[in-house]
C-alpha positions in Angstrom: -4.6 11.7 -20.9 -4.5 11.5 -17.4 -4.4 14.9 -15.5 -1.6 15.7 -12.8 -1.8 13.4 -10.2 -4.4 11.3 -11.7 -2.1 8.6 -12.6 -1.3 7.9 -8.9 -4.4 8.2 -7.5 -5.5 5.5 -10.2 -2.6 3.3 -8.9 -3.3 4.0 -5.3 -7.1 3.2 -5.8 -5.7 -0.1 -7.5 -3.6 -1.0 -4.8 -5.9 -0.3 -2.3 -8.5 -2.9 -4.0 -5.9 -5.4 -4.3 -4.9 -5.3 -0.7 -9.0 -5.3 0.5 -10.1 -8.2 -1.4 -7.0 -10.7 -0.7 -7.8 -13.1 1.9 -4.8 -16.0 1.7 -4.1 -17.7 2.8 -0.4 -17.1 3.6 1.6 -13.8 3.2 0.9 -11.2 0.3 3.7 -9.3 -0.6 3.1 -6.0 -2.8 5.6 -3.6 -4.3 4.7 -0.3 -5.3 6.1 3.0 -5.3 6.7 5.6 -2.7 3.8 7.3 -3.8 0.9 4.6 -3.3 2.6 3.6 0.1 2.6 7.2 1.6 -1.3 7.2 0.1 -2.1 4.1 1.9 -0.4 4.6 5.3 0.8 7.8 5.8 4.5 6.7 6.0 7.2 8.2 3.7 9.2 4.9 3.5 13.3 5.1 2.8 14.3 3.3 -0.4 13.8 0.1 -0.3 12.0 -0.3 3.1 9.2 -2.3 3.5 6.0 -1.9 5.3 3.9 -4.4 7.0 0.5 -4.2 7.4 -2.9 -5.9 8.9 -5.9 -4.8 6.8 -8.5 -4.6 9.1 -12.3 -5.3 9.2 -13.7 -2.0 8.0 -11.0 -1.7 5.4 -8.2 0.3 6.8 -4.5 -0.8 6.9 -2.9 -0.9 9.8 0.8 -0.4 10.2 2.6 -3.1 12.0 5.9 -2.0 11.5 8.7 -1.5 8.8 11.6 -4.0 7.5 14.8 -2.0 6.7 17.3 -3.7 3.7 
């Protein structure tokens, strides 16, 4: 069994992969939960909102902007 807050950190480290490997070509669109996307960025999206991001070079993510429904 996973302890408290293992769970997400498992998903976030998931995530993370996915987004650092893909290289396109075209536009990758990834939904996850609140959770992971707060991990990633730092932003504490509303429900539903999306965020765009660049993954750069040494493996960050930058923020581009958000999409409101």
């Amino acid at each position: 069994m996973f302890a408290p807050g293992a769970m997400s950190d498992a998903q976030t480290a998931q995530a993370r992969a996915l987004l650092s490997r893909w290289r396109g070509p075209g536009t990758l669109v990834v939904v996850t939960h609140q959770i992971n996307i707060t991990a990633l960025t730092g932003i504490y999206p509303a429900s539903a909102q999306g965020v765009v991001l660049r993954p750069s070079a040494d493996g960050s993510l930058k923020v581009l902007g958000t999409v409101t429904p």
